[in-house]
C-alpha distance (Angstrom), angle and dihedral (degrees) to the residues before:
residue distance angle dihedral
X1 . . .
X2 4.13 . .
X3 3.62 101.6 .
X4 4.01 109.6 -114.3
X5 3.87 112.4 -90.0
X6 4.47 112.8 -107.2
X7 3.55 104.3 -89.5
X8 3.57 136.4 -102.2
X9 3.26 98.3 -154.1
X10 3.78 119.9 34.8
X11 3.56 95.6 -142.8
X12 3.73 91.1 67.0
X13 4.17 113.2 97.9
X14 4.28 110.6 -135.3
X15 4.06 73.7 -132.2
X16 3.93 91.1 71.0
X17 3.48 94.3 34.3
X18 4.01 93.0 58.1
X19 4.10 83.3 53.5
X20 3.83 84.3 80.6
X21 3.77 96.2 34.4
X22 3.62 80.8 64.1
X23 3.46 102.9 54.3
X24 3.76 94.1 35.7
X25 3.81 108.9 29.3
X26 3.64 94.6 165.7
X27 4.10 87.7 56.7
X28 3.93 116.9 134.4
X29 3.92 136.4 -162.2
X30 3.80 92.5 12.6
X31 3.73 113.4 -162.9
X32 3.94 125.0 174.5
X33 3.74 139.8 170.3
X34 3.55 139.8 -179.8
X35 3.57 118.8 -71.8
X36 4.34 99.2 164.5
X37 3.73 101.8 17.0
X38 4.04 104.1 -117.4
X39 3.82 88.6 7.2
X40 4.01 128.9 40.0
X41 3.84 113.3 39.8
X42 3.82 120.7 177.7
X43 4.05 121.7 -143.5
X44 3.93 133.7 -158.9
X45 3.70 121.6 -166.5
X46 3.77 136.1 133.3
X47 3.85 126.5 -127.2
X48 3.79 117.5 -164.2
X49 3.98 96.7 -7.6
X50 4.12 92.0 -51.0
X51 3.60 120.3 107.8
X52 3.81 114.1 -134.5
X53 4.04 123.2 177.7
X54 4.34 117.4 -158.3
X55 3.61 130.6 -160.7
X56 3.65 118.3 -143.7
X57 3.51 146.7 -163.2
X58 3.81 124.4 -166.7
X59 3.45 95.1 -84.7
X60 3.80 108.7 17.8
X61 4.18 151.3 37.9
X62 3.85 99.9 -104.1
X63 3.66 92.3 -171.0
X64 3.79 152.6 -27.2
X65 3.25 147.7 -136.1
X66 3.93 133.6 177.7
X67 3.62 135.5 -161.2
X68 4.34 112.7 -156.1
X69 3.79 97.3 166.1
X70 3.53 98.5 -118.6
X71 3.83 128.0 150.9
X72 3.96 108.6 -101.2
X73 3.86 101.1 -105.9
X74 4.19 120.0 -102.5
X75 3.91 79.5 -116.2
X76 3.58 103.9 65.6
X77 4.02 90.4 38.3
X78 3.59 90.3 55.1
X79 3.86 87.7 60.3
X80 3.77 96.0 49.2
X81 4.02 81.6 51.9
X82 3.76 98.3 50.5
X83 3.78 94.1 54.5
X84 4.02 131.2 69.7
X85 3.90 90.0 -104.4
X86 3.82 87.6 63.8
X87 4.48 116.0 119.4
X88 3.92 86.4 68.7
X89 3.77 135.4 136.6
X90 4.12 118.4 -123.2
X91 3.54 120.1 -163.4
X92 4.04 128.6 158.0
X93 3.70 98.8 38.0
X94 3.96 107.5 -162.2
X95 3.75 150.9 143.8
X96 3.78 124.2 -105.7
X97 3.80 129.1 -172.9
X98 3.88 109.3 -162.2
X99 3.80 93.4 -164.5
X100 3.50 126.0 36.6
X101 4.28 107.7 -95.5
X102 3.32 92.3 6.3
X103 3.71 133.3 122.9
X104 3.83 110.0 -65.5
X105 3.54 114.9 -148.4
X106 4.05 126.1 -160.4
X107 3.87 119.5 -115.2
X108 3.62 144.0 -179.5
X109 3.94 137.2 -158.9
X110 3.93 98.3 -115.6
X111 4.16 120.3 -167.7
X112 3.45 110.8 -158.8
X113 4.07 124.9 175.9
X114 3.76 88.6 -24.6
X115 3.76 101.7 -45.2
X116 3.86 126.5 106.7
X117 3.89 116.1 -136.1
X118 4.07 138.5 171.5
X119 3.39 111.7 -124.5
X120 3.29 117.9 -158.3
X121 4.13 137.6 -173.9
X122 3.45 131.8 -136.1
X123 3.82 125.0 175.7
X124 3.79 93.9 -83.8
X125 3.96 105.2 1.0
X126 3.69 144.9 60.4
X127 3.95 118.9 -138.6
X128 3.89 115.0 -168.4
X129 3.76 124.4 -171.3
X130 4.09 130.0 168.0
X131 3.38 89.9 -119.6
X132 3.97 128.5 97.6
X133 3.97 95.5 -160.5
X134 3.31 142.9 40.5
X135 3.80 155.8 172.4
X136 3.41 145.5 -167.2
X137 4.02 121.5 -145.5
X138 3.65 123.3 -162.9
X139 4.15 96.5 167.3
X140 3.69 106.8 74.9
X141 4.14 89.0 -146.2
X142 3.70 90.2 60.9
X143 4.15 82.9 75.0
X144 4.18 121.8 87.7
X145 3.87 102.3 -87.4
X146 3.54 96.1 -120.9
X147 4.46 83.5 68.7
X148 3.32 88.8 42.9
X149 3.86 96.3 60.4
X150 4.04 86.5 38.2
X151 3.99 85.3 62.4
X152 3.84 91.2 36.6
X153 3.45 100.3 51.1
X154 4.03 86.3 63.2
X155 3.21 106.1 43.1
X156 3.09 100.2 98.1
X157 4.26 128.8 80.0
X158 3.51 117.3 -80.1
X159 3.64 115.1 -172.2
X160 3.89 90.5 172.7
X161 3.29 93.1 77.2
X162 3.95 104.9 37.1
X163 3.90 82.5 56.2
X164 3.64 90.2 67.1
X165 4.44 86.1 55.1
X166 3.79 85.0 97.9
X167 3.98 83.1 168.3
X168 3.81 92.1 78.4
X169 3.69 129.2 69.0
X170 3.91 116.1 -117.1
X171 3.70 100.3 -97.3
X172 3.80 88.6 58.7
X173 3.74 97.2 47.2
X174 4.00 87.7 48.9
X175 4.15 89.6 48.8
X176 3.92 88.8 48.0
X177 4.02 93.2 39.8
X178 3.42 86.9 70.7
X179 4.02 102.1 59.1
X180 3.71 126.6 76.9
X181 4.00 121.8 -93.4
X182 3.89 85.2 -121.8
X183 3.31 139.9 18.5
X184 4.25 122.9 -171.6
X185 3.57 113.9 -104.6
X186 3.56 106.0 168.3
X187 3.88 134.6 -91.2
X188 3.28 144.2 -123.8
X189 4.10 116.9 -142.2
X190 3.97 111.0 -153.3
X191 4.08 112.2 -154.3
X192 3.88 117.4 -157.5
X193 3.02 130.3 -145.8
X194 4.17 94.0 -96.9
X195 3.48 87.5 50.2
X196 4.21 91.9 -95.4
X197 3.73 112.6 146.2
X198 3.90 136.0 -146.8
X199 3.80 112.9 -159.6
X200 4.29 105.3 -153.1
X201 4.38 104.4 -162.6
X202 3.44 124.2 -159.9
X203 3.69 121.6 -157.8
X204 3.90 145.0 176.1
X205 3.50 103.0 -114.0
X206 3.98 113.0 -142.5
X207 4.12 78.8 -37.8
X208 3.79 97.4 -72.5
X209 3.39 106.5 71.6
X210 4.01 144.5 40.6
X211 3.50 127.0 -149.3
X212 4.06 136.2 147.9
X213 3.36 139.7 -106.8
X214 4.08 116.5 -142.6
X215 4.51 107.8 -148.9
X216 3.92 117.1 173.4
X217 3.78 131.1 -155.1
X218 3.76 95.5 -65.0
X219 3.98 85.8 46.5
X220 3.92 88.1 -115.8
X221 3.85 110.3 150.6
X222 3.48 106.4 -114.8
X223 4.20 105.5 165.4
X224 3.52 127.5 25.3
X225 4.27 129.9 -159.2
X226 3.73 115.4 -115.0
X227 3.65 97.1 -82.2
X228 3.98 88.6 156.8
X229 3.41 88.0 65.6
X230 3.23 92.1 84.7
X231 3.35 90.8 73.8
X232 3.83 92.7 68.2
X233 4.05 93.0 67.2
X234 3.74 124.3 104.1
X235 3.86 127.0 -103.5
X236 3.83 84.9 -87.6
X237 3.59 117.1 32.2
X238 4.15 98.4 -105.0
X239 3.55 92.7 115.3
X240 4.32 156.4 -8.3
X241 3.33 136.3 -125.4
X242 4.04 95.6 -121.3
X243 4.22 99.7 -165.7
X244 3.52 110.0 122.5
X245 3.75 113.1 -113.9
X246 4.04 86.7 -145.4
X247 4.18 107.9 136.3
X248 3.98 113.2 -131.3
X249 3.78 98.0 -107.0
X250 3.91 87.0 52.9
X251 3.88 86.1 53.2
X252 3.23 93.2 47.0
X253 3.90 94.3 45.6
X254 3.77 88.2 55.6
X255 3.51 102.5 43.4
X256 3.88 86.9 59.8
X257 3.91 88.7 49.4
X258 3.68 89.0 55.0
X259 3.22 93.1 42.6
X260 4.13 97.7 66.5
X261 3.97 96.6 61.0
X262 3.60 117.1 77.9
X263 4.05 88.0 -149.5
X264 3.49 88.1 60.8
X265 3.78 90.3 66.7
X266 3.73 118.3 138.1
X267 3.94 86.5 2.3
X268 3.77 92.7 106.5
X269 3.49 134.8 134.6
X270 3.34 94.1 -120.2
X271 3.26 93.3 86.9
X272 4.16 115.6 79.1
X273 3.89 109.1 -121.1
X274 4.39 84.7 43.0
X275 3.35 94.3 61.8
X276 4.24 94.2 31.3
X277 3.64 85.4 63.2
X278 4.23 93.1 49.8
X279 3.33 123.6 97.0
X280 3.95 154.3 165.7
X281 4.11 110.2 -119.4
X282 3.45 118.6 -159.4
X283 3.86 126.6 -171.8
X284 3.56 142.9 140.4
X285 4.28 97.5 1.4
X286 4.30 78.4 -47.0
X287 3.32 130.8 124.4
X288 3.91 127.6 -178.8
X289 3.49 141.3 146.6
X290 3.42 134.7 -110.3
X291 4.68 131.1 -164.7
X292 3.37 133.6 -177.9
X293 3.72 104.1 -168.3
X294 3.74 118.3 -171.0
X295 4.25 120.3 -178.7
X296 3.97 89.7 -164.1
X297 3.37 98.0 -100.0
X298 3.61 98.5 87.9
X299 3.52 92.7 -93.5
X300 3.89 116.4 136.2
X301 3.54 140.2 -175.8
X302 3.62 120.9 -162.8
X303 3.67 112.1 -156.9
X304 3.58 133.6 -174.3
X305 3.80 129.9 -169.4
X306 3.64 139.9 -179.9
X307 4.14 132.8 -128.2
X308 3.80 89.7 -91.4
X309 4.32 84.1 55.9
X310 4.00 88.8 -111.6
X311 4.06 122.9 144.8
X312 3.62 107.5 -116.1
X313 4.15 94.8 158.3
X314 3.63 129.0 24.7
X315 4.17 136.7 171.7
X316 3.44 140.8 175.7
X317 3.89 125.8 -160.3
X318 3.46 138.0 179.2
X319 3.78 131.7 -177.2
């Protein structure tokens, strides 16, 4: 086995470093640094004149993502162009693979009005976030520990509060008494640009429901899913009263956000389903908002905003 390159960064084991040897023996003027001290570590290197960067966990690639230099193919523009989001600038065309062996898909930086997105390609849809990196976590440990005991501390039952679900009939509040307040679903870790990080958590909600849980750099949480939806069901699960709960002057407050972007055109809440699919969240002492904004073309936005009615997550996507 190619012995592991010196380090960079002295906090990085020659054991996780020979996790990318590995994969990529052939891999040249390996760098790394510390992405999740202990944890997550991030690696730049170059095999056969193409640059490639890895996450890694202890024991495994995470994901991928290479760099070849080539010109983003006429195909791929021509989607950007047929969509609302089209007018943008692409640079850094390149191929990322979220999970290790799995599908890669290509992706571009895209600046549109102002705003920096990813853009990236799947066999018949675009997906466009603000942020330049990502990661996906299926290990629950590869999180900050102070998330980890958020999600801990509530996984267990608790019957106190599915006695105050006065919208269900008794046997369903005894069948959902008995599953944990959260269960791990995964995450996905966003990296800016100055190396900043917002940690998205899903969860299995009382075992019926899943729903996410926004934490920033300082893992404060600053959005919360609509776990008060679940107030909305029926006594026995067959169906949900879908209005939105938002007030008028929060309406209106939005509909004047939306209406400053020009790639929020025709994604108002003006129209029915937009603003049926809107609504307050509340958990934990947190508030936030939450739209899904289609234009009826298949289009969608997904927009997330804090108490203080500030962006913290956005994403397009288009089938």
């Amino acid at each position: 086995m190619k012995e592991a390159a010196p380090n960079q960064d002295p906090a990085i084991s020659g054991q996780i470093q020979r996790l990318v040897f590995e994969k990529y023996p052939d891999a040249q003027n390996l760098s790394g640094k510390v992405v999740e001290k202990g944890k997550v570590f991030e690696f730049a290197f170059t095999v056969d004149d193409e640059r490639y960067s890895a996450i890694v966990n202890n024991t495994e690639i995470i994901s991928t993502a290479r760099t070849s230099g080539e010109q983003i193919p006429d195909s791929l523009v021509s989607r950007l162009q047929n969509s609302t989001i089209k007018g943008g600038t692409i640079s850094d065309y390149r191929t990322i693979t979220l999970f290790d062996g799995y599908v890669s898909n290509p992706a571009v930086n895209y600046r549109l009005n102002g705003m920096d997105f990813v853009a990236s390609f799947g066999v018949s849809s675009i997906y466009m976030s603000p942020y330049p990196r990502w990661y996906y976590i299926k290990n629950i440990n590869d999180l900050p520990d102070p998330i980890i005991d958020f999600i801990q501390k509530r996984s267990k039952p608790n019957p106190a509060f599915v006695n105050t679900l006065t919208n269900f009939n008794e046997e369903t509040r005894q069948m959902i008494a008995r599953n944990n307040e959260f269960e791990f679903g995964g995450a996905t870790v966003y990296i800016n640009l100055d190396g900043t990080k917002t940690y998205d958590v899903i969860v299995r909600f009382l075992g019926v429901d899943s729903q996410s849980l926004l934490f920033d750099q300082d893992y404060n949480l600053t959005w919360v899913g609509s776990f008060n939806q679940i107030r909305q069901y029926n006594e026995d699960f067959t169906g949900r009263n879908f209005d939105t709960n938002l007030t008028r002057k929060e309406i209106a407050t939005f509909t004047d956000i939306f209406g400053a972007p020009s790639h929020f055109l025709n994604f108002g809440l003006d129209v029915g389903y937009n603003l049926m699919r809107s609504y307050r969240n509340e958990y934990e002492g947190v508030t936030s908002y939450i739209f899904w904004l289609d234009n009826g073309r298949g289009e969608q936005w997904m927009l997330r905003y804090n108490a203080d009615k500030k962006i913290v997550f956005s994403s397009y996507s288009k089938p």
